[in-house]
N, C-alpha and C positions, 0 to 999 in steps of 0.2 A: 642833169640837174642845173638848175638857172638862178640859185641863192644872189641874194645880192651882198650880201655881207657872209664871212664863213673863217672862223679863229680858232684853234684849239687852244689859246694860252689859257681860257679860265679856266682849261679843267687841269687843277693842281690840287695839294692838300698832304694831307698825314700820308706817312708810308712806313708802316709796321715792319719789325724785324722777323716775326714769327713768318712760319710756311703756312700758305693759305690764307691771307689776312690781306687780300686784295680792295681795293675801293674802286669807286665808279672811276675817279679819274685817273686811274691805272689803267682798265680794260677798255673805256670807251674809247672811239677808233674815229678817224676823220673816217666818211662814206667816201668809197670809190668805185667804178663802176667795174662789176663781175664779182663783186664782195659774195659770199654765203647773207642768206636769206637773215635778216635779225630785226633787231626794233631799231627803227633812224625818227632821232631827234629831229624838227625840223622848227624853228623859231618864227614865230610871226609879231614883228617888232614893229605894231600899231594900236594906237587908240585914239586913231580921225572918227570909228564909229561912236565910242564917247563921247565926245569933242562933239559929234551931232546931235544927240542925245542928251546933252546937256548933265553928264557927268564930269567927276573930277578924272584930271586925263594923269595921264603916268603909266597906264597899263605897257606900253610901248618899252619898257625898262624890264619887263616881264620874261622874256628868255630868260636874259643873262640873267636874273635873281635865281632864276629856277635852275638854270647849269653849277651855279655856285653853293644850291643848296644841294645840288643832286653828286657832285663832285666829294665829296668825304665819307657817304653813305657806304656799309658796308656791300662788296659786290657775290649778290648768289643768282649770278643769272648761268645758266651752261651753254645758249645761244649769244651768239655778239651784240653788240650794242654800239648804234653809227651816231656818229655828229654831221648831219645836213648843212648847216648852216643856219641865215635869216633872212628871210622875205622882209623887204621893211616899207614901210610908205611914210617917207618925210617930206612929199610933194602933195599933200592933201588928197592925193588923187587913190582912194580907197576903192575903188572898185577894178582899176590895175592892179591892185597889189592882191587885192580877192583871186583875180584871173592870176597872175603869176603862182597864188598857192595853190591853186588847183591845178594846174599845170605840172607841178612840183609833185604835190600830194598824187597824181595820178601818175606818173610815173613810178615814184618808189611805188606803189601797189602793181604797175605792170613788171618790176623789177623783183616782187615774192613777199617786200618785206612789209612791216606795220609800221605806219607812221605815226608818231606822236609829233601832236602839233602841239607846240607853246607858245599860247600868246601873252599879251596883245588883248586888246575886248574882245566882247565875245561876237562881235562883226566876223572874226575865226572862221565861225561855223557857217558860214555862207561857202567860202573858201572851201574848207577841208568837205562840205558835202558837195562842193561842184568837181573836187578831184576826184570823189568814189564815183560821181554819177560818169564821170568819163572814161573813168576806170570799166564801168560794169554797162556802157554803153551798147553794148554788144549785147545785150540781152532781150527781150520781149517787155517785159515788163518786171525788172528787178524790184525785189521788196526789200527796200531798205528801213530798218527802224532805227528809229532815231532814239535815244534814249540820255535823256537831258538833266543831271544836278543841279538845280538852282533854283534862287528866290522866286526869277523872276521869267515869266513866258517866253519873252521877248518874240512877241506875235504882232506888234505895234504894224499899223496898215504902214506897207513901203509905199503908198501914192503918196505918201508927204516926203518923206526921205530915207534913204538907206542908212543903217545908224547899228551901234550895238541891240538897240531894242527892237530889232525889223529882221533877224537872220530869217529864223522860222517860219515866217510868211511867204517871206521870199521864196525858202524850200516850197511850201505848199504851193505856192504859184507856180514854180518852176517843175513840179511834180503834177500837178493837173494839166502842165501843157505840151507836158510829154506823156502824158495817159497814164502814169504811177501813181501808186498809192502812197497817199501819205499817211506815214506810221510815225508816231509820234508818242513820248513819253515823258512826262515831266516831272516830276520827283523835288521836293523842298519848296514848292510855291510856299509864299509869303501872303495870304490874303488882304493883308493891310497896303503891299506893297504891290500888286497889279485890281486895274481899276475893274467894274464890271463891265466894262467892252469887252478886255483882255478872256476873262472867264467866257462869255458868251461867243467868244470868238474860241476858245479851245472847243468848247461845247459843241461847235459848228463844225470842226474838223475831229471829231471823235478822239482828242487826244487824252489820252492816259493818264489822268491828274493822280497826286499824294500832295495833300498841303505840308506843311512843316511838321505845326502840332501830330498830324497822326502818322508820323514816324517816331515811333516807340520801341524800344526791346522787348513787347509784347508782340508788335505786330510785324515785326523782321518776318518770319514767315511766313505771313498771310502775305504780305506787298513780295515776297522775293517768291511766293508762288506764282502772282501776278506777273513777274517779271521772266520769269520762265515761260509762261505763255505766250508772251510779246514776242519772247527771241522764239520761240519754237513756228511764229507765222513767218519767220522775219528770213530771207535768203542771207543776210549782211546786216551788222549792225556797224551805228556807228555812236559811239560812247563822247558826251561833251560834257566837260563837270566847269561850273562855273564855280570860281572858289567862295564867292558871296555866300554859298550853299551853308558851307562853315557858321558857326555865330561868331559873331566879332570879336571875342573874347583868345579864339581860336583861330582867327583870321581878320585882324586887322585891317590889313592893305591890301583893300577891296574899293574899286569904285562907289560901292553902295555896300558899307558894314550890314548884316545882318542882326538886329537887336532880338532875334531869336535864334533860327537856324537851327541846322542838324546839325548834333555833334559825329566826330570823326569817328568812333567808334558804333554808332548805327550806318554811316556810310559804310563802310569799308565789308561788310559781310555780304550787302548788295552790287559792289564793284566784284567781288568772288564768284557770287552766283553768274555775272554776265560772263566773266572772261570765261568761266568753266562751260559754258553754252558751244563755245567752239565758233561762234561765229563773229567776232569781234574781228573787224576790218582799219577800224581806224578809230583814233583818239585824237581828245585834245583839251587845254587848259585854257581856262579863259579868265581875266578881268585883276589878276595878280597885279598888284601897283605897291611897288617898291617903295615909291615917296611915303605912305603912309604904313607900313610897314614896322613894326613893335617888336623887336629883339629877332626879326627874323622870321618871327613866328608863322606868318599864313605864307610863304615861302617854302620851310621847311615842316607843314602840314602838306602842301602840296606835292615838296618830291616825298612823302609818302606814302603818299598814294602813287605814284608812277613807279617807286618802288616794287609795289604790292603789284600795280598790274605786267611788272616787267618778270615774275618770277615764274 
């Protein structure tokens, strides 16, 4: 592992007198290498993709909010739980720091365990799918599905630039020129908020749309039958929730608030059906921005959901 930054002082917090009454920041563990197989943290401490894309930056503060939210959380995991470190790019140069995550990312998976990645924009997910893809390199033609929380496609053509709003094209480029299929799912599109390129360019690539509006408590089922069938084509998935998914109300500090959004209780039943697929390879959080951030709040909606997927 090749982290560029790597601390265990933030994970502190309450410590109970009762037996049994363990928190995250009791059991989580620095990574070392020959550890038992578990989930590693691994921080991706940028948002140059932002910054190109022409959002408000901050996301790059995004780890450490999420180790300090995830730090006092009650601990019901019975596999360990590792501290990687942070990948960081403070030298503008965002496509080394891509290459260093993947690098990173592709080891812990040659090492047993699951990475969650915390970033950072969602520039992330270029990163954490060039680790699986090296990971699973060795294969014929692995079927990786992608399966994507958020506003927003981020399918934007990369021949202008690489940015938070280019990962997934990138994937698809990068996946037709190695003869793979691109599997793809996207779950909370915002229809106000990607233009009709963005649509007609999923449309092009067969990807899996649910706009906002029709995630409902009527239709958890029908969409998480759906979601069954993705993972059951799928050899590997890999899970990216961008917190924007959230409505603003419930996630503030977001590069882009969500003036609608899924709330956290329609997500969360859909993040259950994937881990229980069995095929979940890799995770990661994207676009978490502290500066604008409201009592905590789309911080500590986030380590709830890492909660939920770590049990």
């Amino acid at each position: 592992m090749l982290a560029d930054r790597h601390s265990m002082e933030v994970w502190g917090g309450r410590i109970d007198p009762e037996a049994d009454s363990a928190r995250w920041h009791q059991r989580i563990q620095a990574l070392a290498e020959g550890g038992a197989s578990g989930l590693v943290l691994l921080g991706f401490a940028c948002d140059e993709g932002v910054r190109r894309n022409q959002g408000r930056v901050g996301a790059a503060g995004g780890p450490l909010a999420l180790r300090k939210a995830l730090a006092n959380l009650a601990w019901h995991r019975l596999a360990p739980a590792y501290d990687a470190g942070d990948v960081c790019c403070e030298d503008g140069d965002l496509e080394a720091a891509q290459a260093r995550l993947a690098h990173n990312v592709c080891a812990l998976l040659d090492a047993g365990h699951l990475p969650l990645v915390l970033g950072g924009g969602h520039e992330v997910a270029f990163g954490s799918w060039s680790g699986l893809a090296e990971h699973l390199g060795g294969q014929a033609q692995p079927r990786i599905g992608i399966v994507n929380f958020d506003a927003h496609f981020d399918l934007r053509d990369p021949a202008h630039v690489h940015s938070s709003g280019t990962p997934f094209a990138q994937i698809a480029e990068q996946s037709a020129a190695r003869g793979w299929p691109f599997r793809y799912a996207c779950l909370g599109v915002s229809r106000a908020s990607n233009t009709r390129a963005l649509f007609t360019r999923a449309a092009e690539l067969n990807v899996l749309v649910r706009e906002d509006h029709e995630i409902r408590e009527s239709t958890l089922d029908a969409i998480g039958t759906e979601l069954d069938a993705f993972a059951a084509d799928c050899d590997a998935l890999y899970l990216t929730i961008d917190i924007d998914v959230l409505p603003a109300c419930e996630a503030p500090g977001v590069s882009a608030p969500a003036a609608r959004g899924v709330r956290l209780e329609l997500l969360e039943p859909l993040l259950e059906r994937l881990k229980a697929s069995g095929k979940l390879r890799l995770v990661d959080f994207a676009e978490l921005n502290p500066e604008y951030d409201i009592d905590n709040r789309t911080a500590k909606a986030a380590a709830r959901l890492i909660h939920l997927l770590s049990l």
